[in-house]
C-alpha positions as CSV (number, residue, x, y, z in Angstrom):
1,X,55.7,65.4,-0.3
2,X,56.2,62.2,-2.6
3,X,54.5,60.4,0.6
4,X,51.7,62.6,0.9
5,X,51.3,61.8,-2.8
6,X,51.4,58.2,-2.5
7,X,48.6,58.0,0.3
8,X,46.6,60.1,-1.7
9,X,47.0,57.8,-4.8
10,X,46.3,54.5,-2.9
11,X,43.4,56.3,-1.1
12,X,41.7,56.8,-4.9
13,X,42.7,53.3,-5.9
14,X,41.1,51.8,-3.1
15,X,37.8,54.4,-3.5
16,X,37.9,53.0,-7.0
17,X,38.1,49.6,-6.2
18,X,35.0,49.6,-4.4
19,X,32.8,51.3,-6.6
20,X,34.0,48.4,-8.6
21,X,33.1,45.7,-7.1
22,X,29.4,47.6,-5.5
23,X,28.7,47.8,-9.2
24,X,29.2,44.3,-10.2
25,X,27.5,43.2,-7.4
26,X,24.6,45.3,-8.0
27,X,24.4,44.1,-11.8
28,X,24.3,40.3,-10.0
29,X,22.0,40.7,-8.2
30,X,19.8,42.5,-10.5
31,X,20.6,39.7,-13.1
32,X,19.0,37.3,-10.6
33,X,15.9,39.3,-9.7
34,X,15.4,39.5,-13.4
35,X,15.8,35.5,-13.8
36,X,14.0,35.0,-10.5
37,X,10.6,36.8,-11.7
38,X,11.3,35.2,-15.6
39,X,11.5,31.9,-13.8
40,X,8.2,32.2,-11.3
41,X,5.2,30.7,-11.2
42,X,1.9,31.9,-10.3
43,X,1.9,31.8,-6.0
44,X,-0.8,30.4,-4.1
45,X,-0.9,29.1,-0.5
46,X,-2.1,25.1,-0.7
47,X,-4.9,26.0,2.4
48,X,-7.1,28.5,0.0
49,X,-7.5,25.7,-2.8
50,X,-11.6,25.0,-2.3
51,X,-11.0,23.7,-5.9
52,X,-9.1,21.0,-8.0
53,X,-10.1,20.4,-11.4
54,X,-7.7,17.8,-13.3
55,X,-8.9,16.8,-17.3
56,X,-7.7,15.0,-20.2
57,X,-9.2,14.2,-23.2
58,X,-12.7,12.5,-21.8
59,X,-11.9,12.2,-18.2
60,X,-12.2,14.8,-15.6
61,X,-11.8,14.7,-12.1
62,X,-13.5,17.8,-10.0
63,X,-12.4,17.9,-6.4
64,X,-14.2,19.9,-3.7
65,X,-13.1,21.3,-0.5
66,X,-16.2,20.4,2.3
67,X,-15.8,23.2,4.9
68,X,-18.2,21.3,7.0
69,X,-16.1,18.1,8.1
70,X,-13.0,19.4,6.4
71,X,-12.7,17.1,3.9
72,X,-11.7,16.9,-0.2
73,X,-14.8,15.1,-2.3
74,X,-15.3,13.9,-5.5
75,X,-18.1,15.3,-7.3
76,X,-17.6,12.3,-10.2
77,X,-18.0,9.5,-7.7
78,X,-21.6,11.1,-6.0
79,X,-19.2,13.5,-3.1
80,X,-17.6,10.4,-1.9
81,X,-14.6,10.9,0.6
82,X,-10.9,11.4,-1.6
83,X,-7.9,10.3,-0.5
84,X,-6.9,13.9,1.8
85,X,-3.5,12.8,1.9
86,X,-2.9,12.7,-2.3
87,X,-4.6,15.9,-2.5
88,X,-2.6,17.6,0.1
89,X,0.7,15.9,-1.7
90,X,-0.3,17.4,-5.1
91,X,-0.9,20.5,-3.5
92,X,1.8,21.6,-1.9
93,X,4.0,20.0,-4.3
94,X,2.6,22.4,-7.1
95,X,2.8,25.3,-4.6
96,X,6.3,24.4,-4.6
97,X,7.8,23.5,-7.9
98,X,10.1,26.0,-9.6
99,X,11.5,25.8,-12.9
100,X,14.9,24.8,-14.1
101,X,14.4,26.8,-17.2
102,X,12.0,28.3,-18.9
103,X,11.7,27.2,-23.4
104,X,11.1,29.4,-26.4
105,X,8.1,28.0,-27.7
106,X,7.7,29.2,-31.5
107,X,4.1,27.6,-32.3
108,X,2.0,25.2,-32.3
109,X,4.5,22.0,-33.3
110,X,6.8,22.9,-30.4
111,X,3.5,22.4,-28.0
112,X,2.5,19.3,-29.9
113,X,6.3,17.7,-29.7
114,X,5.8,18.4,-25.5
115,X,1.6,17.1,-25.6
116,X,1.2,20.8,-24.1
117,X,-1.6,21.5,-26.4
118,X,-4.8,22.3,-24.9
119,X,-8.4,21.4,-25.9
120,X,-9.4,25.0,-26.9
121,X,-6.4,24.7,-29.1
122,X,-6.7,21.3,-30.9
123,X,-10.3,21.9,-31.9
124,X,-9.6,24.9,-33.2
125,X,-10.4,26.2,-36.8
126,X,-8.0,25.0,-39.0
127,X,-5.8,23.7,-36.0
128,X,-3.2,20.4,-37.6
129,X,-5.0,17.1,-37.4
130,X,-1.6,16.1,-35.4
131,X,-2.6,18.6,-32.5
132,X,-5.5,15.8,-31.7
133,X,-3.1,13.7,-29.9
134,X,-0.9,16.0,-28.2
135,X,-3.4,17.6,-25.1
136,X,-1.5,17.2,-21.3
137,X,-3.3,17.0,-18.2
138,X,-4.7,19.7,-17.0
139,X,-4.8,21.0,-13.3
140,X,-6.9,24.4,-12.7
141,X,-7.0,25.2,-8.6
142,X,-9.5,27.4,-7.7
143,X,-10.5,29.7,-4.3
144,X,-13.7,29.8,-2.3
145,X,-14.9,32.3,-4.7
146,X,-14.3,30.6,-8.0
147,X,-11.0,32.8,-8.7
148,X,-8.2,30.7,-10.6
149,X,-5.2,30.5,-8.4
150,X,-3.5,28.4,-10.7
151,X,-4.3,26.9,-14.3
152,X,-1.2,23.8,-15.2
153,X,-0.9,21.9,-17.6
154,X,1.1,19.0,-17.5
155,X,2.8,17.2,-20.5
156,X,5.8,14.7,-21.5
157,X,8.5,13.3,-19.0
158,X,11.8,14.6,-19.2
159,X,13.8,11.2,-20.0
160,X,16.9,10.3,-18.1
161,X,19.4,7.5,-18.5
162,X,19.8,5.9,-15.3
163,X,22.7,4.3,-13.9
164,X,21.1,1.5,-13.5
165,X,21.1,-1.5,-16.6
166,X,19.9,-4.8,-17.1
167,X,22.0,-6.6,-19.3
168,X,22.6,-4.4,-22.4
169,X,20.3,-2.1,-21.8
170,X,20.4,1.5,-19.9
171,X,17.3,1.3,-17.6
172,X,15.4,5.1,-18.6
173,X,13.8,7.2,-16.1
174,X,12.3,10.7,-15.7
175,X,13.8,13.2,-13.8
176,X,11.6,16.2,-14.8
177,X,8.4,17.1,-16.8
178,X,7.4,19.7,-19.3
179,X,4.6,22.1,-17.7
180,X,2.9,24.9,-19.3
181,X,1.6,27.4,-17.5
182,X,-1.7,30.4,-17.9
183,X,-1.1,33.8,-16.7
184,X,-4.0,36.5,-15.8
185,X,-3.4,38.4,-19.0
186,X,-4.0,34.8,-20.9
187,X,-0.6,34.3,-22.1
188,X,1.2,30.8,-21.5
189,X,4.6,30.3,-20.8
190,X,6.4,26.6,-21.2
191,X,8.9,25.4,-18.4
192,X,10.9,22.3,-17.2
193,X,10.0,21.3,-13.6
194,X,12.3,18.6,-11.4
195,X,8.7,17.0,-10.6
196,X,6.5,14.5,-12.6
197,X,3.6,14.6,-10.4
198,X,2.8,11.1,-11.3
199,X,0.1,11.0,-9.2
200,X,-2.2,14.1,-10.9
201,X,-4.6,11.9,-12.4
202,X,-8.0,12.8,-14.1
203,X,-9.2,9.5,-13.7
204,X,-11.8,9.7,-10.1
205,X,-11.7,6.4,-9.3
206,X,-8.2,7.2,-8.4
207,X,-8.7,10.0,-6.0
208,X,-11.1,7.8,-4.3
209,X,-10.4,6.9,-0.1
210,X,-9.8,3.0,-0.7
211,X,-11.8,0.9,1.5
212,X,-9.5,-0.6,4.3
213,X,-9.7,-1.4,8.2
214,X,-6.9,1.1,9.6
215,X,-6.5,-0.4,12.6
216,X,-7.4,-4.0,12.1
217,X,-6.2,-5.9,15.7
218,X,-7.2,-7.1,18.9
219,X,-10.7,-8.4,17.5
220,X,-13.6,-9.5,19.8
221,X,-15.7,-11.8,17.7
222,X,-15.6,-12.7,14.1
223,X,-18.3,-14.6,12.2
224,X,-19.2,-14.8,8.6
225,X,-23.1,-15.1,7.4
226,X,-24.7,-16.0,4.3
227,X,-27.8,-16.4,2.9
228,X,-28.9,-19.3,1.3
229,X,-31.0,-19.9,-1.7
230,X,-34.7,-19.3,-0.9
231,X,-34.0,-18.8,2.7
232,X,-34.7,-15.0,4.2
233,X,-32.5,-15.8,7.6
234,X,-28.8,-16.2,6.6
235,X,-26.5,-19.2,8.1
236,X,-23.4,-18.7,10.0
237,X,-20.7,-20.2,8.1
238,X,-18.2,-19.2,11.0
239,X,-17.7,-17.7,14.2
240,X,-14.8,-16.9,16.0
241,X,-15.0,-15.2,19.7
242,X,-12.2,-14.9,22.0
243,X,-12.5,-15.6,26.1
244,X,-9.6,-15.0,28.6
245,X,-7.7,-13.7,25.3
246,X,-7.9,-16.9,23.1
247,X,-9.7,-17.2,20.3
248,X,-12.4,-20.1,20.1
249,X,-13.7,-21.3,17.2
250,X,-17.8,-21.9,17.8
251,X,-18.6,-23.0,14.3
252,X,-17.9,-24.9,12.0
253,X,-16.6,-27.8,14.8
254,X,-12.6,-28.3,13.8
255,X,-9.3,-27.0,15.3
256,X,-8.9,-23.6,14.6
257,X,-6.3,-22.1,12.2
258,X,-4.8,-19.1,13.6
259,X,-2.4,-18.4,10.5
260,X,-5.7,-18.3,8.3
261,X,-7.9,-16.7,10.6
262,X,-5.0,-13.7,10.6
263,X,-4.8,-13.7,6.7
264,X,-8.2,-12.3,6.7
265,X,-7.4,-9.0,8.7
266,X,-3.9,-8.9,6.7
267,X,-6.4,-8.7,3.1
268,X,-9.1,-5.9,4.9
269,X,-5.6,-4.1,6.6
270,X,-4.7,-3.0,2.5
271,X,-7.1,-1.4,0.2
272,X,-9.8,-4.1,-1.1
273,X,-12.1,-1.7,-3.0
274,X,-10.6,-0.3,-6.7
275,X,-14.1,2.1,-7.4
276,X,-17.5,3.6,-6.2
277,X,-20.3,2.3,-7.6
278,X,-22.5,5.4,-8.8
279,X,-26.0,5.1,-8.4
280,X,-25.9,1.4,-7.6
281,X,-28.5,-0.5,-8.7
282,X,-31.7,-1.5,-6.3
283,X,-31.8,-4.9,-7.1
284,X,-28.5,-5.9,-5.5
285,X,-28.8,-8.5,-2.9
286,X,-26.5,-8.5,-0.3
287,X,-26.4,-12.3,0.6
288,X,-23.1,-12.5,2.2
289,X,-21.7,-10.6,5.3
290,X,-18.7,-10.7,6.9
291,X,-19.0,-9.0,10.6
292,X,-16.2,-7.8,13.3
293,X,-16.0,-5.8,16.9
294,X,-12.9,-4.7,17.4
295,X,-11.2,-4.0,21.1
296,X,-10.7,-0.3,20.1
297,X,-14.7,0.4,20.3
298,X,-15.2,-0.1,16.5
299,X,-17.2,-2.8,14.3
300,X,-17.4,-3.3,10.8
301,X,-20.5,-4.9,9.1
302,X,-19.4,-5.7,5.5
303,X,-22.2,-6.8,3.2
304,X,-21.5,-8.5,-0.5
305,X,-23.9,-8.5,-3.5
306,X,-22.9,-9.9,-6.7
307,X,-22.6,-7.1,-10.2
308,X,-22.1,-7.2,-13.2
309,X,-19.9,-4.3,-14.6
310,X,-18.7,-3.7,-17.9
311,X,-15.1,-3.6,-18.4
312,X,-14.0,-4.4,-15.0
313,X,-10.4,-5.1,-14.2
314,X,-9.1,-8.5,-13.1
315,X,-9.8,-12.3,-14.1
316,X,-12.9,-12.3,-16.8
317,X,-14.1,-15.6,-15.5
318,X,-14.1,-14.5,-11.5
319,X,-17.4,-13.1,-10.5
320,X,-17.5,-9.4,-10.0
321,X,-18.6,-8.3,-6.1
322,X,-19.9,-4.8,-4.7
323,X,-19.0,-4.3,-1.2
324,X,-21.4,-2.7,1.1
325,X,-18.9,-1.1,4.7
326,X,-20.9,-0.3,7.7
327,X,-18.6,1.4,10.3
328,X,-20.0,1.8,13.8
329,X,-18.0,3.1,17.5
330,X,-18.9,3.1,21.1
331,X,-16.5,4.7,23.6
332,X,-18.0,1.9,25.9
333,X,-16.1,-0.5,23.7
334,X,-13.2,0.6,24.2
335,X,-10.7,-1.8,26.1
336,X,-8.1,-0.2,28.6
337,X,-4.7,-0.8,28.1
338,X,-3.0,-2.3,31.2
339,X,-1.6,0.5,33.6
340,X,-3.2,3.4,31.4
341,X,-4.2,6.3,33.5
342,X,-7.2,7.8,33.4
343,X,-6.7,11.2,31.1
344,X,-4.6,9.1,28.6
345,X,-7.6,6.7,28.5
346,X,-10.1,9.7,27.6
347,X,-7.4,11.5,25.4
348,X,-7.2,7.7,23.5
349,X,-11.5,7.7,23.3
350,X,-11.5,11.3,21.8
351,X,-8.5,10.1,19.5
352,X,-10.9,7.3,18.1
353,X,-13.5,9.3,18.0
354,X,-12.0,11.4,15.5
355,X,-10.6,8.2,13.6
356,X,-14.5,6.9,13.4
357,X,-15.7,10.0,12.0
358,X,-13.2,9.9,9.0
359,X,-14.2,6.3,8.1
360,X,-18.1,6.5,8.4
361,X,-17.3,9.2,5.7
362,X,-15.5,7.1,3.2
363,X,-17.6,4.1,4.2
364,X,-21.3,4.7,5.0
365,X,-24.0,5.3,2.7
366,X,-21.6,4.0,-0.6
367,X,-21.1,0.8,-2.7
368,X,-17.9,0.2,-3.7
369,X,-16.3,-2.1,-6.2
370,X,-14.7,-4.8,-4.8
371,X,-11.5,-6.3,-5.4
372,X,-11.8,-9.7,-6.9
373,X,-11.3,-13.0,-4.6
374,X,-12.2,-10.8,-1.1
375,X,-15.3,-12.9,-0.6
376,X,-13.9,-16.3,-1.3
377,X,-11.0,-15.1,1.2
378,X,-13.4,-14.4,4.4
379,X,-16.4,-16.9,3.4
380,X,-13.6,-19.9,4.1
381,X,-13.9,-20.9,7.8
382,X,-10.9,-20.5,9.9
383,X,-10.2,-24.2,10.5
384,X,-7.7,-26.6,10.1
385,X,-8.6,-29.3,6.9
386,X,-7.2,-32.6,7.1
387,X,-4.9,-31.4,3.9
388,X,-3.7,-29.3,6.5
389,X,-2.9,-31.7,8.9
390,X,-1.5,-34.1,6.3
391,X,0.8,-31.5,5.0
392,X,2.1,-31.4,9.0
393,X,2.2,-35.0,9.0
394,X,4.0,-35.1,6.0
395,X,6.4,-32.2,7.2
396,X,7.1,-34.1,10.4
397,X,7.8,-37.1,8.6
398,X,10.3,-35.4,6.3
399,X,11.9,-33.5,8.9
400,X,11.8,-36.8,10.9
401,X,13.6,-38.7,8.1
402,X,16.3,-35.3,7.6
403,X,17.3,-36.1,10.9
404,X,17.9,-40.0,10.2
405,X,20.0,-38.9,7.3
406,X,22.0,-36.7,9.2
407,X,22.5,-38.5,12.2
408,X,23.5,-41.3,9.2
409,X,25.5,-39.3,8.0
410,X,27.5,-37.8,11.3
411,X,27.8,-41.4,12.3
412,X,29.4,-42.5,8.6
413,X,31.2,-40.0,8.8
414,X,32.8,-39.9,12.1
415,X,33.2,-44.7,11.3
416,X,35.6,-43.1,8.2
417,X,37.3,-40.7,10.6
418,X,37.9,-43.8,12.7
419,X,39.5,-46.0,10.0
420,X,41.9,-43.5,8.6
């Protein structure tokens, strides 16, 4: 009988047990839910953004999705071609960003102290004159239709201490940033994030496709034109072709510099233009070209004219050039690679192809500011000076005379070995 009881009690005990523990898991995982939706953001997928609007204060920057040719534009810079891999970036790294925590926000100061206030906001009736300062950047990402998928604001840094020091001095960082974020029923809620989004700029001349050769190798010919004062046919100031895969250098008459023929395609390789020139003026004269066929089928044709623009960047004494890019391809052009069969040969052509259409895009039909000491750069002729040659001179004779002293030396050294 007492054992019969005992089974029974443990029986109850463990029954009990595990109601237990179901209900404290049940309140967990209900605590979580709750924190989970407190904590989310508005979803969206990144491929049904048609739309990116990003503003701050005066400057704006309206990106547009181009269905035909599947490309971002920006409307600021006259539809030119913007950098698709930046947008895609920001994109998916706002679909993505989830909140550490979420702050009680108890008026307008606490906005101001994060610059989360928004335009509507500071200008206000009877909004602080403090506010004025205090606007974020704001991102608004819209559908094909128009809907708002998402509407971000973006404010101060969350500051860190690094590790790191110089001296002194703690190096500081960010590790965070304070967002604010629009919901259908027009509240706002204020978060932190683990992202900074540095990038999400409203500025468009920085979501502008740079100007640069991607595949700048293996060139055909090279020469370099200008057009003199009062003349209508421009001179060749250089011209570099290559036969039986050497490169010859037909004009100016001189030995040919390999290590400054190469620096040129090093400079176009990077980014050389810094803005699109909107509605460019039609008095520009494009005196100076700089012309290349490449082994890959394509050829550039970039033409320089002289402007004068008002607060740009760089040296205030060095002239100021617009750049002109002409990009051209011909599947005739393209050179076969030794031992490449024939469908990897057409596969490589279609590949190109492709490549050709994204850069007629960013290049055609625009003028772009130029970065400053381009022209100098390529309008210098490929050959070797005689300060050149002196410097070799001079760096044989030094390394001539290093060798005297060290053989001097050796043999000093070994006479001393000798007399002890």
């Amino acid at each position: 009988m007492k054992k019969r009881r005992a089974l029974i009690f443990i029986f109850l005990a463990a029954v009990t047990a595990l109601a237990v523990v179901s209900e404290l898991r049940l309140r967990r995982e209900s605590a979580s839910a709750t924190t989970s939706a407190r904590l989310a953001l508005p979803e969206f997928r990144p491929e049904d953004v048609r739309s990116l609007e990003i503003s701050w204060r005066t400057q704006k920057s309206t990106l547009d999705f181009v269905q035909d040719g599947g490309y971002w534009a920006v409307k600021e810079r006259a539809g030119a071609q913007a950098a698709s891999a930046q947008v895609a970036d920001l994109l998916e790294g706002l679909a993505k960003a989830a909140p550490l925590k979420e702050l009680e926000i108890s008026g307008m100061d606490d906005l101001g102290d994060l610059n989360l206030v928004s335009k509507e906001e500071i200008a206000a009736p009877g909004a602080k004159p403090t506010l004025k300062n205090s606007e974020g950047i704001l991102a608004v990402l819209r559908d094909g239709n128009g809907a708002e998928l998402l509407r971000i604001m973006l404010g101060r840094g969350h500051t860190r201490l690094a590790a790191d020091r110089i001296g002194n001095l703690a190096v500081q960082g960010y590790d965070g940033r304070y967002i604010r974020v629009w919901y259908p029923d027009k509240t706002s809620r204020v978060f932190l994030i683990s992202r900074v989004f540095e990038k999400c700029v409203p500025n468009p001349r920085q979501w502008i496709e740079p100007l640069f050769l991607s595949k700048p190798e293996n060139p055909v010919y090279a020469r370099f034109q200008r057009k003199r004062p009062g003349s209508e046919t421009p001179t060749v100031v250089w011209f570099v072709n290559t036969a039986k895969d050497k490169f010859q250098l037909l004009v100016p008459s001189g030995e040919f510099d390999l290590e400054a023929f190469s620096q040129k395609y090093a400079a176009l390789a990077a980014p050389f233009s810094v803005d699109l020139v909107n509605n460019p003026p039609k008095e520009l004269q494009f005196n100076d070209a700089f012309q290349t066929v490449m082994g890959d089928g394509f050829a550039y044709l970039l033409e320089f004219a002289k402007v004068e623009v008002e607060g740009a960047a760089g040296d205030a004494d060095a002239d100021v050039y617009a750049g002109r890019l002409t990009v051209s391809f011909d599947p005739e052009n393209v050179h076969r690679l030794i031992g490449e069969p024939d469908d990897a040969f057409e596969r490589r052509k279609k590949q190109l192809a492709a490549r050709a259409e994204y850069e007629k895009r960013t290049a055609n039909g625009h003028v772009f500011l130029l970065k400053n000491g381009l022209l100098e750069l390529l309008a210098q002729p490929p050959v070797k000076t005689l300060k050149t040659a002196a410097q070799r001179t001079s760096s044989a004779t030094n390394s001539s005379a290093a060798n005297s002293s060290a053989t001097t030396n050796t043999s000093s050294s070994s006479a001393a070995k000798k007399e002890e």
